[in-house]
Jmol script that loads the backbone (N, CA, C; Angstrom):
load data "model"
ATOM      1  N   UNK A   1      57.057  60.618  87.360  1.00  0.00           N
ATOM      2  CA  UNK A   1      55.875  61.356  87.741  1.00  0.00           C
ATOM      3  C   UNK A   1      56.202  62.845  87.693  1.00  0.00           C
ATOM      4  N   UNK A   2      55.015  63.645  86.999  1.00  0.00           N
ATOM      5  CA  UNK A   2      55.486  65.260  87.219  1.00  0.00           C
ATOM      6  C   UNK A   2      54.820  65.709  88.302  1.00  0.00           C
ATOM      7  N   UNK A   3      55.625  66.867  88.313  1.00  0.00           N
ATOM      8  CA  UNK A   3      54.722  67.668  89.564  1.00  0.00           C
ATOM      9  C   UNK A   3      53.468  67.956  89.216  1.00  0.00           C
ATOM     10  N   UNK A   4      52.570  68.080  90.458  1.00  0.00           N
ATOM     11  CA  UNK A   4      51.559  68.672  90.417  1.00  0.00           C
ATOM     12  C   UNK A   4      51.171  69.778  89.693  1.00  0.00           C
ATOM     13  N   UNK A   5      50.159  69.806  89.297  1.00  0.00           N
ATOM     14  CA  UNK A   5      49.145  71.067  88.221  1.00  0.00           C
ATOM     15  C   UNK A   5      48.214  71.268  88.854  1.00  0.00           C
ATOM     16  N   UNK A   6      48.630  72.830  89.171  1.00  0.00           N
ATOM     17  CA  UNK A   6      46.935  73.370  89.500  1.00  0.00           C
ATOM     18  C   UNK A   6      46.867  74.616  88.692  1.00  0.00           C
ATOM     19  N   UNK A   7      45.324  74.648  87.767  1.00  0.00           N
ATOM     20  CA  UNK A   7      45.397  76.168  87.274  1.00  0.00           C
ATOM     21  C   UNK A   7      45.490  77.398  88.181  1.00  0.00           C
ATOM     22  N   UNK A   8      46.057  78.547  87.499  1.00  0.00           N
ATOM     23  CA  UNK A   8      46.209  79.686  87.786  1.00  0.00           C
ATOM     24  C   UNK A   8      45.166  80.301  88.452  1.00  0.00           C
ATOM     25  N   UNK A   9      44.117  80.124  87.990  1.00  0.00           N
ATOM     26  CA  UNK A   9      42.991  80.433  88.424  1.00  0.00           C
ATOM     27  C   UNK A   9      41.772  79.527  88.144  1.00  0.00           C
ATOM     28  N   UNK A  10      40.474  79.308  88.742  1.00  0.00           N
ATOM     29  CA  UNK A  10      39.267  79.137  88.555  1.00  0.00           C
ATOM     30  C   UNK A  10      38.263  79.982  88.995  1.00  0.00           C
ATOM     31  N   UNK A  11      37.063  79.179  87.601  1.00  0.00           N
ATOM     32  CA  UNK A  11      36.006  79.474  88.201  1.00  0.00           C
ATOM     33  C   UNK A  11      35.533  79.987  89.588  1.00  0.00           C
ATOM     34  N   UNK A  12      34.586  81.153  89.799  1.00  0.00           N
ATOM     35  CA  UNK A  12      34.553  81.280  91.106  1.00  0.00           C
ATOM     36  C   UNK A  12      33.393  80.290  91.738  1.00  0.00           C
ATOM     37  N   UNK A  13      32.462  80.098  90.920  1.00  0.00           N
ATOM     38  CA  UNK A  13      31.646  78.465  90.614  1.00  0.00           C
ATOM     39  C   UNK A  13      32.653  77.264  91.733  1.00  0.00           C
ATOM     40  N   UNK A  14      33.724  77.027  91.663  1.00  0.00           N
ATOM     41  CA  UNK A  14      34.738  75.914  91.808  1.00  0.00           C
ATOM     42  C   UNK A  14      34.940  76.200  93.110  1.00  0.00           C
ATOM     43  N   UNK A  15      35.104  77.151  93.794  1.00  0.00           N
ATOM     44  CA  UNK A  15      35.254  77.521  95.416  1.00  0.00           C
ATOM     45  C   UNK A  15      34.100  77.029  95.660  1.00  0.00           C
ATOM     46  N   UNK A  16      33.816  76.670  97.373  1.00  0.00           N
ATOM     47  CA  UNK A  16      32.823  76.370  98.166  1.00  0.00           C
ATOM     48  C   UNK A  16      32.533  78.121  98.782  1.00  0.00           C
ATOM     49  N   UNK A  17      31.717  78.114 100.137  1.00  0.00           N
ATOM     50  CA  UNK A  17      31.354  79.689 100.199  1.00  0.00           C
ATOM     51  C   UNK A  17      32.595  79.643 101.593  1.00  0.00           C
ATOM     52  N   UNK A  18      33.432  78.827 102.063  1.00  0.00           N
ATOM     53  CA  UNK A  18      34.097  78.594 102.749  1.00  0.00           C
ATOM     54  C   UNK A  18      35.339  78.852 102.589  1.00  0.00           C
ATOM     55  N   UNK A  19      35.736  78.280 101.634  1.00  0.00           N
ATOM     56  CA  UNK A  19      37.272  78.025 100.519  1.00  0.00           C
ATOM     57  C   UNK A  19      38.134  78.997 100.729  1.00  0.00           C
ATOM     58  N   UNK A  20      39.292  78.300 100.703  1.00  0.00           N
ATOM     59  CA  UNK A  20      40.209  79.383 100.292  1.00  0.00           C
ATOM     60  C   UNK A  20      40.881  79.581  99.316  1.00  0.00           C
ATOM     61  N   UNK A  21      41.606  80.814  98.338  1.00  0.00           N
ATOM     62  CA  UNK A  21      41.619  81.104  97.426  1.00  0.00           C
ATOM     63  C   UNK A  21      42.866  80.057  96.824  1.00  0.00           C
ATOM     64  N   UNK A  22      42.763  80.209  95.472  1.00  0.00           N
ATOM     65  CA  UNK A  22      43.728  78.985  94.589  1.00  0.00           C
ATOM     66  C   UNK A  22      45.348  79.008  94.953  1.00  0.00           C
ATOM     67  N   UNK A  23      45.672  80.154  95.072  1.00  0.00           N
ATOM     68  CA  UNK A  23      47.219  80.475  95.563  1.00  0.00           C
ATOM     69  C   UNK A  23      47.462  79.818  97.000  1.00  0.00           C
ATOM     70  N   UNK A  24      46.164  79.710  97.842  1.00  0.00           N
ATOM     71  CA  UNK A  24      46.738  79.476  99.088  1.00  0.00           C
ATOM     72  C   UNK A  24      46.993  77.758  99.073  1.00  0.00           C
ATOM     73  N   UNK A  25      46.217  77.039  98.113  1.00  0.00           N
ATOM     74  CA  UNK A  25      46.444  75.545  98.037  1.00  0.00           C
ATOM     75  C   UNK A  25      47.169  75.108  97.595  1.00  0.00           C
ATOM     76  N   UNK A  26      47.728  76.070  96.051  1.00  0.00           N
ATOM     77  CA  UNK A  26      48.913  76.182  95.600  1.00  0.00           C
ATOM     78  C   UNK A  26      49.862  75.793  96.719  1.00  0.00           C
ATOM     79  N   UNK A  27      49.827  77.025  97.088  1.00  0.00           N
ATOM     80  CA  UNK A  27      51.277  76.863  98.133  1.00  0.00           C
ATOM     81  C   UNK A  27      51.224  75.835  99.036  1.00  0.00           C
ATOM     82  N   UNK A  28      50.066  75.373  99.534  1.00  0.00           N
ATOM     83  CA  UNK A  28      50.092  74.097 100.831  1.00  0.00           C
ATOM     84  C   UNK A  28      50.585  72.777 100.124  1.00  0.00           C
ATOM     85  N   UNK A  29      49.496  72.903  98.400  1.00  0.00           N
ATOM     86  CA  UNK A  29      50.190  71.701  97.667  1.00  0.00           C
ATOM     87  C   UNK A  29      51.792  71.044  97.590  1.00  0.00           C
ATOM     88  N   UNK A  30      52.584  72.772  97.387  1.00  0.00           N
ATOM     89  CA  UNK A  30      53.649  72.700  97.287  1.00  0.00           C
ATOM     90  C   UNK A  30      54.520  72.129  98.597  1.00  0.00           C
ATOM     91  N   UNK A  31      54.395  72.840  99.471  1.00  0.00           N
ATOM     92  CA  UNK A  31      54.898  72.569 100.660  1.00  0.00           C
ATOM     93  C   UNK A  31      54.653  71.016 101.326  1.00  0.00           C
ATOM     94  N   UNK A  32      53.707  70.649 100.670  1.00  0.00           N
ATOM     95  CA  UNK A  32      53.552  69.104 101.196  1.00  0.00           C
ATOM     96  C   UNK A  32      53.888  68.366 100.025  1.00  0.00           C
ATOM     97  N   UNK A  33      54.868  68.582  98.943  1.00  0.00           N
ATOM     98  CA  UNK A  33      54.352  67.763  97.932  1.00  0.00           C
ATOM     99  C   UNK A  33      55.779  66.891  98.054  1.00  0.00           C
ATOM    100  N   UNK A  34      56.901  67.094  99.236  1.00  0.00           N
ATOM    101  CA  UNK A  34      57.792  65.801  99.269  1.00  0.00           C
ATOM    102  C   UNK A  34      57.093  64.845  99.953  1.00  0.00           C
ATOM    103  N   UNK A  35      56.418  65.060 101.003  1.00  0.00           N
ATOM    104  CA  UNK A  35      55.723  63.950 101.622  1.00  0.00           C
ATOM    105  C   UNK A  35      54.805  63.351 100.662  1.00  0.00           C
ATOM    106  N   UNK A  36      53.547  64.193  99.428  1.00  0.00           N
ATOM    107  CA  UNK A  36      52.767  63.440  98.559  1.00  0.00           C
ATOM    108  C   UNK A  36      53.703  62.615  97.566  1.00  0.00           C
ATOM    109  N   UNK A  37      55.005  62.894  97.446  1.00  0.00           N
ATOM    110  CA  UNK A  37      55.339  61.846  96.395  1.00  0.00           C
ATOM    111  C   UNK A  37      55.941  60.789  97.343  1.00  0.00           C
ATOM    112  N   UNK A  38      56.423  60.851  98.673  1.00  0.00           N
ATOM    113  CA  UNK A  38      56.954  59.687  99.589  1.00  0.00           C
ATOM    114  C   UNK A  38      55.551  58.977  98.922  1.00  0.00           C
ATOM    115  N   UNK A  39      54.668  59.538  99.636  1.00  0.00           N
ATOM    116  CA  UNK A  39      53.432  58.382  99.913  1.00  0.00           C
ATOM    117  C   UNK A  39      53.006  57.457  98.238  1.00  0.00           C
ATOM    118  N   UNK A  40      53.340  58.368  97.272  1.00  0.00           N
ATOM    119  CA  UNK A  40      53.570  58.016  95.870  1.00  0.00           C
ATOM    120  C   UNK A  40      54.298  56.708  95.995  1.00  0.00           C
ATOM    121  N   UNK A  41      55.673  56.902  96.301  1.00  0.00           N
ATOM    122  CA  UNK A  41      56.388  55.663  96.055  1.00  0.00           C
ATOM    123  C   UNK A  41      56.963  54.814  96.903  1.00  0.00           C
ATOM    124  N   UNK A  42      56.430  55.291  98.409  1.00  0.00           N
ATOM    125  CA  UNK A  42      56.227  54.043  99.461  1.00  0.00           C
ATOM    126  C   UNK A  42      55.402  53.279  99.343  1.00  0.00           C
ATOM    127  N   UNK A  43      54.217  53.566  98.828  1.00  0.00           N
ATOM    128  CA  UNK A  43      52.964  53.266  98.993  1.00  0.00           C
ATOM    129  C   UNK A  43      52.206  52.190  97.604  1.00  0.00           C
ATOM    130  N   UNK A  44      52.165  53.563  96.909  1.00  0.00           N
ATOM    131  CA  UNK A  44      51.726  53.010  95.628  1.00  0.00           C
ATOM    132  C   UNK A  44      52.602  52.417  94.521  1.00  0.00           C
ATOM    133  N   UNK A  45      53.629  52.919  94.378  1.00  0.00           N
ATOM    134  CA  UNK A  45      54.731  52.187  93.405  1.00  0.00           C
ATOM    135  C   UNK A  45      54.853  50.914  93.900  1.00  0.00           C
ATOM    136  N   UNK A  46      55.201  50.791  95.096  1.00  0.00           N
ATOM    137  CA  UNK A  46      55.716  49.703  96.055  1.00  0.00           C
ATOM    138  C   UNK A  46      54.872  48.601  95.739  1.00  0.00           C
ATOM    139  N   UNK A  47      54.067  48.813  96.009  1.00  0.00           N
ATOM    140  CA  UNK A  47      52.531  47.843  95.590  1.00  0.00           C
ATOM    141  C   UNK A  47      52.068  47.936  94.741  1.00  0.00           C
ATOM    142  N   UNK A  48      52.058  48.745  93.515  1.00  0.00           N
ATOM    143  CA  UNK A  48      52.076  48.569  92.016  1.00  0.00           C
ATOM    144  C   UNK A  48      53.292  48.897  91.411  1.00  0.00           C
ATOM    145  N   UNK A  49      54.547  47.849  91.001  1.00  0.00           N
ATOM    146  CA  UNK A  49      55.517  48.737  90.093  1.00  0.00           C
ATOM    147  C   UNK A  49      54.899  49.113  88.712  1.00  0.00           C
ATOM    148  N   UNK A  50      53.633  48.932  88.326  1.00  0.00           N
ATOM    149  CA  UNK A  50      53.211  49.626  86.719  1.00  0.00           C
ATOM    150  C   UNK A  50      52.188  50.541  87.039  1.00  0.00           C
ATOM    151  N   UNK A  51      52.699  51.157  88.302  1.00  0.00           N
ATOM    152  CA  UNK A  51      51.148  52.307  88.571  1.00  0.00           C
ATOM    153  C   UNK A  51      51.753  53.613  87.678  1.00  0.00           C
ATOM    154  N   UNK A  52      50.674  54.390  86.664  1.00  0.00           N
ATOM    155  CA  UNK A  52      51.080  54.971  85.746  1.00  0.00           C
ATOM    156  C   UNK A  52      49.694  56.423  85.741  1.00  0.00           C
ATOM    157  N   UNK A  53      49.575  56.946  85.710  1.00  0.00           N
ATOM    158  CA  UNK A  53      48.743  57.728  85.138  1.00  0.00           C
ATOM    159  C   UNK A  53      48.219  59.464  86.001  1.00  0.00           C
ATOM    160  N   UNK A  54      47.115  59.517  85.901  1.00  0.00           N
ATOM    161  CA  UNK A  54      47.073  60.763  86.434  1.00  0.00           C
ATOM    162  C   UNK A  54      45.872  61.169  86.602  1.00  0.00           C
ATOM    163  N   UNK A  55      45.394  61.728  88.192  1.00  0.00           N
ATOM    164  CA  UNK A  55      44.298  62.147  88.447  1.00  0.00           C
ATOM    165  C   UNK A  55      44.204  63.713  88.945  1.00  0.00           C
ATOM    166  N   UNK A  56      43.042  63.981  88.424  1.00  0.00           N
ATOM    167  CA  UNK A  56      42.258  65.277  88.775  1.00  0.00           C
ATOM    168  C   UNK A  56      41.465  65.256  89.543  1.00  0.00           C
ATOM    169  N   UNK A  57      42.047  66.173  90.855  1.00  0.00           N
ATOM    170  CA  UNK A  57      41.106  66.532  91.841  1.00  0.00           C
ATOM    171  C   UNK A  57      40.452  67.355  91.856  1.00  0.00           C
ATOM    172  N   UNK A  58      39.201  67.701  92.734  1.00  0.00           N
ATOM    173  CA  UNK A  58      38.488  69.369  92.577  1.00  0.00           C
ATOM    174  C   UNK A  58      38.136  69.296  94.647  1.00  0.00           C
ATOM    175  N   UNK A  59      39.000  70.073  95.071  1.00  0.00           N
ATOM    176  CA  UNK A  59      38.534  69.774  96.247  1.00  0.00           C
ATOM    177  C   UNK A  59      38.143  71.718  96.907  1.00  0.00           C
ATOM    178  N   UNK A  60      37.772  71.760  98.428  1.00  0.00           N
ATOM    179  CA  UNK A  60      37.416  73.252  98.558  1.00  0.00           C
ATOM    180  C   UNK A  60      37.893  72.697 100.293  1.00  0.00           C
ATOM    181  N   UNK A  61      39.426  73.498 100.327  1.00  0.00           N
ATOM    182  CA  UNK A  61      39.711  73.666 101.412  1.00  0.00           C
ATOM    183  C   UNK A  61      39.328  74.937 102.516  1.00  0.00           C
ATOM    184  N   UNK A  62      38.743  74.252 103.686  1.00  0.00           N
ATOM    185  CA  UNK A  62      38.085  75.698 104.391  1.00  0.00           C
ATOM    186  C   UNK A  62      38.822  76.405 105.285  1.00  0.00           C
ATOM    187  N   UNK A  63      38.441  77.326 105.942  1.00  0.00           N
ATOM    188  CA  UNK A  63      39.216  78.474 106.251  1.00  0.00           C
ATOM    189  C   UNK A  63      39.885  77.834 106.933  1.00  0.00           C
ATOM    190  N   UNK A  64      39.460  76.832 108.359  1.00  0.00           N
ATOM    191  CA  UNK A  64      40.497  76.396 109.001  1.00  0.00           C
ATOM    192  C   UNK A  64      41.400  75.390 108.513  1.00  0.00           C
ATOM    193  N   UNK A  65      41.002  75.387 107.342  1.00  0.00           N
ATOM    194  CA  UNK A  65      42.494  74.287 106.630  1.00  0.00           C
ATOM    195  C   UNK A  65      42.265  72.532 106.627  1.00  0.00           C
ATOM    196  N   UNK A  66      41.111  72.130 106.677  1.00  0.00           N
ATOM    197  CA  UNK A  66      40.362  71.027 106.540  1.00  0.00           C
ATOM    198  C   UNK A  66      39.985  70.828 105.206  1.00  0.00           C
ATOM    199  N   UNK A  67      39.393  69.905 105.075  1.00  0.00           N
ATOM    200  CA  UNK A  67      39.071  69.476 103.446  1.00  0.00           C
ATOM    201  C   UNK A  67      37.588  69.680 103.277  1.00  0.00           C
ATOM    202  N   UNK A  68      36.873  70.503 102.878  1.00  0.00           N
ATOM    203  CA  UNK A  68      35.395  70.558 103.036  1.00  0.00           C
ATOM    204  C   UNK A  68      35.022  69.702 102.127  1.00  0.00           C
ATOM    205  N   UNK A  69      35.386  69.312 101.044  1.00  0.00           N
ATOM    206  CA  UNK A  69      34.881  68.859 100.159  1.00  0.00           C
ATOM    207  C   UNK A  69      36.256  67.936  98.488  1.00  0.00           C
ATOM    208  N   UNK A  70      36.051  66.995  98.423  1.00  0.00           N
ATOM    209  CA  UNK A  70      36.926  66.533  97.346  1.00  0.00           C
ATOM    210  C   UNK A  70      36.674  65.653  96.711  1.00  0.00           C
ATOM    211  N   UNK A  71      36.386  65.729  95.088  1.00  0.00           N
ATOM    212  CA  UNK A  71      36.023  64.908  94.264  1.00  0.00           C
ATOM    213  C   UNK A  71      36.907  64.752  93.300  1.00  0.00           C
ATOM    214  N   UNK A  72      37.281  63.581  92.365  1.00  0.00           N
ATOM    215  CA  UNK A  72      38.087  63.061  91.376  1.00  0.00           C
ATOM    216  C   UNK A  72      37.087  63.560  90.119  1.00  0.00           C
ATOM    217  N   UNK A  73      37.933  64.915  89.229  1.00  0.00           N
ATOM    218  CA  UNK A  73      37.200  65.489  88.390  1.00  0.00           C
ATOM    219  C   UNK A  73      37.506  63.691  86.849  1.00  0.00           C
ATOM    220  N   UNK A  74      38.917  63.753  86.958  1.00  0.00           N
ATOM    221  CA  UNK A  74      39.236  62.526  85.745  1.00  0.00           C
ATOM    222  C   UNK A  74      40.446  62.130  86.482  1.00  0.00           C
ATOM    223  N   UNK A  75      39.930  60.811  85.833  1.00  0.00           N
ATOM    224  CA  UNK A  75      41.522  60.016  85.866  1.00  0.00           C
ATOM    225  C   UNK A  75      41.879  59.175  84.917  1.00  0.00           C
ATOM    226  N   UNK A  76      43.412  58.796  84.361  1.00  0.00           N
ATOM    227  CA  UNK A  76      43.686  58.016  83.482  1.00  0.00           C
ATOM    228  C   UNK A  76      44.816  56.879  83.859  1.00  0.00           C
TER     229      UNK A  76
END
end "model"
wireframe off; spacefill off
backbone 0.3
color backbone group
């Protein structure tokens, strides 16, 4: 599995009127992303050994750091 991808930038369309900016999710992504791959391969490997592929999120985290909003743009 690779690391996470988030573009450099988006649309300002793609923020909610809440949101916080792309760098700051960046970095939360990052900082949580040993625990997102635990849960990767405690979880989901464990219970699928042929789980394979890759999804796109579009979510708009708000100021206080909650999830206002998150949808699966694609997945394969």
């Amino acid at each position: 599995m690779s690391a996470t991808s988030i573009p450099a930038t988006a649309p300002s369309s793609d923020r909610g009127p809440t949101g916080v900016d792309d760098v700051t999710v960046r970095n939360l992504v990052h900082q949580w992303q040993s625990d997102l791959m635990y849960c990767y391969t405690e979880y989901g490997v464990r219970s699928h050994p042929d789980l394979v592929g890759t999804v796109v999120v579009r979510m708009t985290v708000s100021s206080d750091g909650s999830v206002g909003h998150a949808a699966i743009v694609r997945r394969s």
